[in-house]
Structure formats: C-alpha cells, structure tokens
N, CA and C of each residue as an Amber inpcrd file, in Angstrom:
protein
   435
 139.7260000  91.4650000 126.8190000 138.5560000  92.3120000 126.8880000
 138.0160000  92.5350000 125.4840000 136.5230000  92.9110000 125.0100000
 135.6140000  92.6690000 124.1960000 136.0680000  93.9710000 123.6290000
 136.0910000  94.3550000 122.3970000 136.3400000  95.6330000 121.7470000
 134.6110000  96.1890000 122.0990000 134.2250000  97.1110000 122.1020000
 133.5740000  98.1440000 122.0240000 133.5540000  99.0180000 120.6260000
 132.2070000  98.4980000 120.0710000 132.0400000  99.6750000 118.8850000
 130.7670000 100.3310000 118.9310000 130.0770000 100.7950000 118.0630000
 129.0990000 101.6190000 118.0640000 127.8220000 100.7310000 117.9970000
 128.4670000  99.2010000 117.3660000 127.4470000  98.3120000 117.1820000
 126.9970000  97.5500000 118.3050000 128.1050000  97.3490000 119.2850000
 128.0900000  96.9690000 120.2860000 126.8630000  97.7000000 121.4670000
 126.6960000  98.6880000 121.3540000 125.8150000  99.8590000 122.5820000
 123.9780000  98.9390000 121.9730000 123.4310000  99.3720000 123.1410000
 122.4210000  98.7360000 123.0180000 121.3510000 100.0430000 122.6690000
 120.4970000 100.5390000 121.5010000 119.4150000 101.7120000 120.9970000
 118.1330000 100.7530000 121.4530000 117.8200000 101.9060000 122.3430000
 116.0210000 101.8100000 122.6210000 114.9580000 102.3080000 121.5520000
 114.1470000 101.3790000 121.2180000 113.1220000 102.0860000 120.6250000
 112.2590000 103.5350000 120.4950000 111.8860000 104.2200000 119.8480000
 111.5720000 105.2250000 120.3070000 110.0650000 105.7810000 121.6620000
 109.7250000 104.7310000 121.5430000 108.5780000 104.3740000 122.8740000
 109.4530000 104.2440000 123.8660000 110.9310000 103.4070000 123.9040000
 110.8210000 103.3050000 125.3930000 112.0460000 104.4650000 125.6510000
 112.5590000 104.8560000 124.5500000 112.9490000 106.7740000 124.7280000
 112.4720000 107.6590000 125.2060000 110.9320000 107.1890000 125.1980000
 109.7570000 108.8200000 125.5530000 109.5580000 108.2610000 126.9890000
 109.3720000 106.7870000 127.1160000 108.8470000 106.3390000 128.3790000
 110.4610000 107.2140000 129.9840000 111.5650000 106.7410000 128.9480000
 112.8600000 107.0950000 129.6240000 112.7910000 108.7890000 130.1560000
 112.6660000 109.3490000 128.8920000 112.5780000 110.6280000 129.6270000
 111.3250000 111.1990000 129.9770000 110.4820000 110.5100000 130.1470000
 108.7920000 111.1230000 130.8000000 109.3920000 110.8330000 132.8610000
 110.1460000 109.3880000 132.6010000 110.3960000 108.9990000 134.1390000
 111.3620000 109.8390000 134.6680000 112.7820000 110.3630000 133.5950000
 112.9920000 111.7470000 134.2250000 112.6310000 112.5140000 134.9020000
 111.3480000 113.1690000 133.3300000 111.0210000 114.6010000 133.9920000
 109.7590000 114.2020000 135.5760000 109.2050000 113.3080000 135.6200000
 108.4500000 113.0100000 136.9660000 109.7290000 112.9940000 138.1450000
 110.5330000 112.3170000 138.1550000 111.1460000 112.3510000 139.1130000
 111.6930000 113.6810000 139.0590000 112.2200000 114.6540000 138.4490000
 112.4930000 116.1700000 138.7910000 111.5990000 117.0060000 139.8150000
 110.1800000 116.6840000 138.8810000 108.8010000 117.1290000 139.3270000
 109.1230000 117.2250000 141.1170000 109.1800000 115.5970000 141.0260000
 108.6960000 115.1240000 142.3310000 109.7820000 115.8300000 143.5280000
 110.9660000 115.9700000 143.0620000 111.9600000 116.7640000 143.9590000
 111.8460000 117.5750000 143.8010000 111.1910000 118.5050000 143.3450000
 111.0780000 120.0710000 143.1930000 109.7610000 120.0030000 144.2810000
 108.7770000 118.9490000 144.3770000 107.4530000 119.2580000 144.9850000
 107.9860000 118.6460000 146.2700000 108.9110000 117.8590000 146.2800000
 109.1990000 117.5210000 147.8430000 110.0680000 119.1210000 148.3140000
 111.0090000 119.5830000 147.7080000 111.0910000 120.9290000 148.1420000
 110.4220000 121.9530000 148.7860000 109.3700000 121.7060000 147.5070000
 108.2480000 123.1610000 147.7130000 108.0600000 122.3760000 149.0930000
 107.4360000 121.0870000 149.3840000 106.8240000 120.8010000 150.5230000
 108.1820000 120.9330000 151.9730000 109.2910000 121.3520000 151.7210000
 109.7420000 121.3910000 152.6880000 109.5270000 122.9370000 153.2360000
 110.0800000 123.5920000 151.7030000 109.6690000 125.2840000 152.2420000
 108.6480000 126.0180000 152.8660000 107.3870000 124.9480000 151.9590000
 106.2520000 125.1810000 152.5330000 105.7110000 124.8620000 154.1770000
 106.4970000 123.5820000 154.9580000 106.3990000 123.7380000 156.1570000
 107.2770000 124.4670000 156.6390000 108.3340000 125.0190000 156.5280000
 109.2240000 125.7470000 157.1210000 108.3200000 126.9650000 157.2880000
 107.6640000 127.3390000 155.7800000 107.1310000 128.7890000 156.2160000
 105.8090000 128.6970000 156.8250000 105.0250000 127.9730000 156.1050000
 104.0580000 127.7290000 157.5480000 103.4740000 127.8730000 159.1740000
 104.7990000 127.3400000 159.6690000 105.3550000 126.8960000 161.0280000
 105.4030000 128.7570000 161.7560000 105.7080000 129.6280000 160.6700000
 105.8050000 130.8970000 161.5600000 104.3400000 130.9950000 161.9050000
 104.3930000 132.3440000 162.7060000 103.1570000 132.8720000 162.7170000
 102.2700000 133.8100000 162.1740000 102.8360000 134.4060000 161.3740000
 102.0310000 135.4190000 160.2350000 101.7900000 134.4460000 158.8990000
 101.8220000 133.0100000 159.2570000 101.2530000 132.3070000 158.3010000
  99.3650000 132.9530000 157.5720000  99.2010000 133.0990000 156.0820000
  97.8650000 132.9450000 155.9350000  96.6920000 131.8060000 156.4610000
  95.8170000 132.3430000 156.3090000  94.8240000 131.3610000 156.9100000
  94.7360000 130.6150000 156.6640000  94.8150000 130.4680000 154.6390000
  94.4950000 129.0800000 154.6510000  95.4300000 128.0620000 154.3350000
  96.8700000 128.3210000 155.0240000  97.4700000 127.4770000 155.9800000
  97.1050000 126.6440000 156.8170000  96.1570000 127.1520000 157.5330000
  95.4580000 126.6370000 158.4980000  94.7580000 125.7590000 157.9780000
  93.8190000 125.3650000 156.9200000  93.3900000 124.7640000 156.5050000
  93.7680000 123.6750000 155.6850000  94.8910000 123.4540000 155.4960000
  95.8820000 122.8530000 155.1200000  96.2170000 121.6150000 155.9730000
  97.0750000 122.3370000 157.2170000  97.3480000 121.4630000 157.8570000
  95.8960000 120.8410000 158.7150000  94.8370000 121.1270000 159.0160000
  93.8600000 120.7590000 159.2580000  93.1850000 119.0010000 158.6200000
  93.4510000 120.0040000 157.3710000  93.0880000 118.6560000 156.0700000
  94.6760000 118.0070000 155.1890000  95.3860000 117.6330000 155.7350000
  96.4990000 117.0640000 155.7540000  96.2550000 115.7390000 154.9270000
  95.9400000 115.2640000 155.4470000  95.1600000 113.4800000 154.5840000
  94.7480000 114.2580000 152.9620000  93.6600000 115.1120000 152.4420000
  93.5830000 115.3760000 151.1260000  94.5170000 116.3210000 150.8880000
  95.7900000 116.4160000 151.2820000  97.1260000 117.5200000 150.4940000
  97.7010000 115.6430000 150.4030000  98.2650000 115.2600000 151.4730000
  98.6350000 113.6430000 151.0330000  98.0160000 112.8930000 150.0170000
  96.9160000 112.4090000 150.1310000  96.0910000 111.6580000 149.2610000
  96.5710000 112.6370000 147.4710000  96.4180000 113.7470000 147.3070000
  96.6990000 114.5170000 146.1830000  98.2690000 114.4700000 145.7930000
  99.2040000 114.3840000 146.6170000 100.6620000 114.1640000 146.2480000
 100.7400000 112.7040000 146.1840000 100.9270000 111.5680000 146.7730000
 100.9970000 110.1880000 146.3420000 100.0970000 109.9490000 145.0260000
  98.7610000 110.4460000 145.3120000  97.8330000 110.0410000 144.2570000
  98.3760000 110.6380000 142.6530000  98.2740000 111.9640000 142.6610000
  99.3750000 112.5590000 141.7440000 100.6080000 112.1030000 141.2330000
 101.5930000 111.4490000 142.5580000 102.5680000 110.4120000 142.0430000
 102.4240000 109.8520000 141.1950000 101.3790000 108.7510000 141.5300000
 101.0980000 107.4270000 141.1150000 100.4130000 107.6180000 139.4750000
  99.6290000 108.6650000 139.4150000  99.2470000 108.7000000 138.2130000
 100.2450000 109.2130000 137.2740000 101.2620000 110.5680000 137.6260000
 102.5260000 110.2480000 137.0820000 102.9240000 109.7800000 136.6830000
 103.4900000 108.6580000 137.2920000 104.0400000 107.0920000 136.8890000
 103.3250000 106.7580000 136.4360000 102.2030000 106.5230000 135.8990000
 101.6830000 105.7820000 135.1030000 101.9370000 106.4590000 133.9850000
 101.2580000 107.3110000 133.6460000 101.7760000 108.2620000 132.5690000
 103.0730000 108.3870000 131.9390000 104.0110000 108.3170000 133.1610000
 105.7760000 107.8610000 132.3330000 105.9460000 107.1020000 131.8910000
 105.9250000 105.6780000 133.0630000 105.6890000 104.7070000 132.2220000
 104.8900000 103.9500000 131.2950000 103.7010000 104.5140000 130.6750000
 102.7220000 103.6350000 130.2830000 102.6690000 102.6680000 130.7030000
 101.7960000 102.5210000 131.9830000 101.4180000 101.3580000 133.3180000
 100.1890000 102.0560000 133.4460000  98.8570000 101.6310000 132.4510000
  97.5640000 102.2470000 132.9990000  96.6560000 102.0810000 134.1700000
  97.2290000 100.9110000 135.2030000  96.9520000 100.4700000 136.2610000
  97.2800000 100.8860000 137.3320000  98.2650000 101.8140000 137.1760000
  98.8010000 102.9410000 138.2340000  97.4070000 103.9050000 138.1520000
  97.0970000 104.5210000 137.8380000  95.9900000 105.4720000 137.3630000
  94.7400000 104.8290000 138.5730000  94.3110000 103.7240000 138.1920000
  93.4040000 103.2160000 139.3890000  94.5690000 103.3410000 140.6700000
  95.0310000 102.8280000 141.0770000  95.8860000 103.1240000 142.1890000
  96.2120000 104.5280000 142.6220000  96.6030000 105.5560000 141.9410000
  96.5610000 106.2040000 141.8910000  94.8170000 107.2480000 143.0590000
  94.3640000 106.9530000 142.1910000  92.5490000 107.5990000 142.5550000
  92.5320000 106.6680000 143.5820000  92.8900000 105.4820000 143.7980000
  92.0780000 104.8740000 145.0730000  92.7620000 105.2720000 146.4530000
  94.1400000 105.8310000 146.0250000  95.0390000 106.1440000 147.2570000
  94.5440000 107.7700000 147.4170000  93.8980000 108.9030000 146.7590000
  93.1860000 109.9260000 146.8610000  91.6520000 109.3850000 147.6160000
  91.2150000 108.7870000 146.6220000  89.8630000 108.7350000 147.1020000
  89.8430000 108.3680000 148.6600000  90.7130000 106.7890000 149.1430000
  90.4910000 106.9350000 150.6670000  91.1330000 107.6560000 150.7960000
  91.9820000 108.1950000 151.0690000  92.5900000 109.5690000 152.0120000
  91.1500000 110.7300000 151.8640000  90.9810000 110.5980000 150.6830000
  89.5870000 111.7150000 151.2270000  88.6910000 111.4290000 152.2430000
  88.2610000 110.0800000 152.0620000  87.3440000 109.4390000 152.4070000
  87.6270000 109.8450000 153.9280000  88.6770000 109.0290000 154.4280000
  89.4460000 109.6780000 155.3510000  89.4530000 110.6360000 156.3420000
  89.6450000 111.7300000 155.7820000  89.6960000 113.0140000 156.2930000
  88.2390000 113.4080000 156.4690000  87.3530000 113.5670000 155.7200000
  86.0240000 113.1650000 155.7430000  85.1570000 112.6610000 157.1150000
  85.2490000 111.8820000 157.1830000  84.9960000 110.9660000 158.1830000
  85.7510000 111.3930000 159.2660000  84.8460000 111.1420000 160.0410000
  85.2970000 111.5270000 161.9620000  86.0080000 109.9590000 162.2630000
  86.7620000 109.8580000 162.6620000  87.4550000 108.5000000 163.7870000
  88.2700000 108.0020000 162.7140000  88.3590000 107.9270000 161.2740000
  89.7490000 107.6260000 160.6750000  90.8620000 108.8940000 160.6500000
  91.8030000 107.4780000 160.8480000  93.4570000 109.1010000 160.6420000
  94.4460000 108.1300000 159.4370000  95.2920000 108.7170000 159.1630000
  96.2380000 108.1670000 157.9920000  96.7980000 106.3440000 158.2800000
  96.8640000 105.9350000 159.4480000  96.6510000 104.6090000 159.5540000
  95.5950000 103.7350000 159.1250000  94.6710000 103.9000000 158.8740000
  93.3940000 103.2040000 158.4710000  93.1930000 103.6390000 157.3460000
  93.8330000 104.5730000 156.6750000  93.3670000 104.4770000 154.9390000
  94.3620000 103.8980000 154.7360000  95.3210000 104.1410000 155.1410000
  96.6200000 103.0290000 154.1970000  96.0950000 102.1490000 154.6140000
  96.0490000 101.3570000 155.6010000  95.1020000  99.7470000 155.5200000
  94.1920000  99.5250000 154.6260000  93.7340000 100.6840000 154.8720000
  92.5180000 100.3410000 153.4890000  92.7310000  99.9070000 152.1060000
  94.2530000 101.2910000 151.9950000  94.3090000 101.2230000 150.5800000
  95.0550000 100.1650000 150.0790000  95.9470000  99.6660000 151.3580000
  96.5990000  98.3190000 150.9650000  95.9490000  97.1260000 150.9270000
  94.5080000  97.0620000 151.5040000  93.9960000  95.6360000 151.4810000
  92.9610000  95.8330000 149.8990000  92.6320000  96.8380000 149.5090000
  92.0390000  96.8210000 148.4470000  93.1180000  96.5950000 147.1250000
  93.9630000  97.2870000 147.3130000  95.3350000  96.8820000 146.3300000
  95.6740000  95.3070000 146.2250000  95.4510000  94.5940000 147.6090000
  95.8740000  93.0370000 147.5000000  94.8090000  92.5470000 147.4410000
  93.4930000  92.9720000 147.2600000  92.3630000  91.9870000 146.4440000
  92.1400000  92.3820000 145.0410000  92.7990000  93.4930000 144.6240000
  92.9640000  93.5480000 143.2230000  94.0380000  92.8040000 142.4120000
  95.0040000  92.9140000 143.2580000  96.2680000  91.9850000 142.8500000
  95.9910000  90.5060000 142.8170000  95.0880000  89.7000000 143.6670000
  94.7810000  88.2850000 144.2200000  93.8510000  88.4930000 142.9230000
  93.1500000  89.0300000 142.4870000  91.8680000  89.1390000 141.5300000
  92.9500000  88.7560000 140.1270000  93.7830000  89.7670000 139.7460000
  94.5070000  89.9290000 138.7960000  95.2890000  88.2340000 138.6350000
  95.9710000  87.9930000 139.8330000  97.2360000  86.8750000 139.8560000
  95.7970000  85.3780000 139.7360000  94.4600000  85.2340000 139.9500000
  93.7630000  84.2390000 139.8240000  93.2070000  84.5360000 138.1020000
  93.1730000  85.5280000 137.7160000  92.9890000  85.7570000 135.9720000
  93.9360000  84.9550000 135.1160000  95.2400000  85.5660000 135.3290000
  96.0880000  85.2690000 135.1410000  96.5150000  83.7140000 135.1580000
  96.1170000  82.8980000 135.9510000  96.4390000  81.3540000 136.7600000
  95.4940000  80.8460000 135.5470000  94.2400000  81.0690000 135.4440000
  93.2180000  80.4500000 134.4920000  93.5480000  80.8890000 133.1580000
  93.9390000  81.7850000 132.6060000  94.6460000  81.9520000 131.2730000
  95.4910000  81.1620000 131.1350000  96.6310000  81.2150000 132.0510000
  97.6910000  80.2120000 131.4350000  98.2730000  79.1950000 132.8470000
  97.0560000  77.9940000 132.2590000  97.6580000  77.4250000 133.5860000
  98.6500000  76.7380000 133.7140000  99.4440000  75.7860000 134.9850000
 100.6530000  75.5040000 135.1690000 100.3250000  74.1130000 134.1910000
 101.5880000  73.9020000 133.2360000 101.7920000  72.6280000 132.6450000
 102.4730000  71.2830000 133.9800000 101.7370000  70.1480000 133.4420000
 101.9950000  69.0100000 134.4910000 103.0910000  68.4960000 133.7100000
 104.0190000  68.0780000 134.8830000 105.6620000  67.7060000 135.2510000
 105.8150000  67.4320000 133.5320000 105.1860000  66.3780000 133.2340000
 105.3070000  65.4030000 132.5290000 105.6170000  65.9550000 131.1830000
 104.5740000  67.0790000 131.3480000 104.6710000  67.7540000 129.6210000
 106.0060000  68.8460000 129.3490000 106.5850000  69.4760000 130.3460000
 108.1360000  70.2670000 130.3880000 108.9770000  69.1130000 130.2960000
 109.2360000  67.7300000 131.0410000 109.8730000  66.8280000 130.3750000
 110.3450000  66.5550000 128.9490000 109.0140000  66.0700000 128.4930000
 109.0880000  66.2170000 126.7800000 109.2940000  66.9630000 126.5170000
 109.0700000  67.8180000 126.7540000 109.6270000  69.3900000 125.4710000
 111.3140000  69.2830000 125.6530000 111.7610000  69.4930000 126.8800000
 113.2580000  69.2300000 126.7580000 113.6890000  68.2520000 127.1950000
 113.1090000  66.9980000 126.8560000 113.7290000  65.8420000 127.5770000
 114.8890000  65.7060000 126.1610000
C-alpha cells in the first residue's frame, strides 16, 4: 500500500472551494424549504387555515414553477453554470404561463418545458458539431499510428 502524505491529498483551487461550498449551502437551503413545504401542507390541510392559503393551493403551478425555478437558478449560482439561469426562468415562466391559462395543468408545461430544453440542447449540440468537427478515420490514424 501507497504511503499517504500531505503531498499526496488532492487542494482545490480557490474557485472551485467557493463553487464547493455555495453547492452546500443550496442544498441545506433546499431541505430546509422542502421542510417548510412539508409543515406548510400539514398546517394548511386544517381548517382555521388563513385565506391566503387558499390561494396558494389554488395557484399551485406558480408556488412550483418559483421552487424548481429558484432551484435551478441556485444551481447555477453554486455552480457557476450560467445556463441554468435560462432554465431556470423558462421552468417559472411556463408554469406561469400555465396556471394562467384555462385547459393547461402541470403535465403540459413540463412537456413544454422539456421540449423547449431539447431544442435548446439540439441548437447547442449542432454549434458545437460545426466548431469542432469530427476528424476523418484517416487523420487519428496518423497522429497515433
């Protein structure tokens, strides 16, 4: 077995130190707000609930759309991933949109928000293809033939 010294341990930069504990403190966040959201339906559910309880669960899709969306921008923010941030707003915006609108329910914005996510991604992965396109057989040969 390999001795172990001090030289041996692997030090993160100080960027991806801040990135490390930003993804911490979000994930704390996020279990403390999945909490609140449990207490909060527990107490709800009675009946001397306030009114605008009622309004709450009414508009359910923009309290959702605001916690994922909130997630997502989170994470971006922890990790410095500024592309979460659009994702983020687009998973708010339809859920508003959503709720909004008569005849959509939380099935049809996630469709939504997933088919707009995979023409941004198809958009992104064809950028990407024309920047650096695939080398033919012939030329990875030579390099390590």
């Amino acid at each position: 077995m390999k001795d172990v010294t001090p030289d041996s341990f692997v030090t993160f930069k100080k960027r991806r130190q801040r990135s490390t504990a930003r993804i911490q403190l979000v994930l704390f966040v996020l279990a403390l707000a999945g909490g609140g959201m449990f207490l909060f339906t527990a107490w709800s559910t009675r009946g001397a609930a306030p009114e605008w309880v009622g309004w709450v669960r009414s508009h359910f899709l923009i309290v959702i759309g605001l916690i994922w969306g909130g997630a997502l921008v989170a994470g971006a923010w922890a990790a410095d991933f500024p592309r979460l941030h659009v994702y983020g707003a687009l998973v708010f915006l339809t859920l508003l949109g959503s709720d909004l609108s008569a005849g959509y329910n939380l099935g049809h914005a996630l469709i939504a928000v997933g088919g707009l996510t995979t023409l941004i991604g198809a958009g992104l992965f064809v950028r990407f293809v024309r920047r650096y396109p695939r080398l033919p057989l012939e030329a990875i040969e030579e390099d390590h033939g």
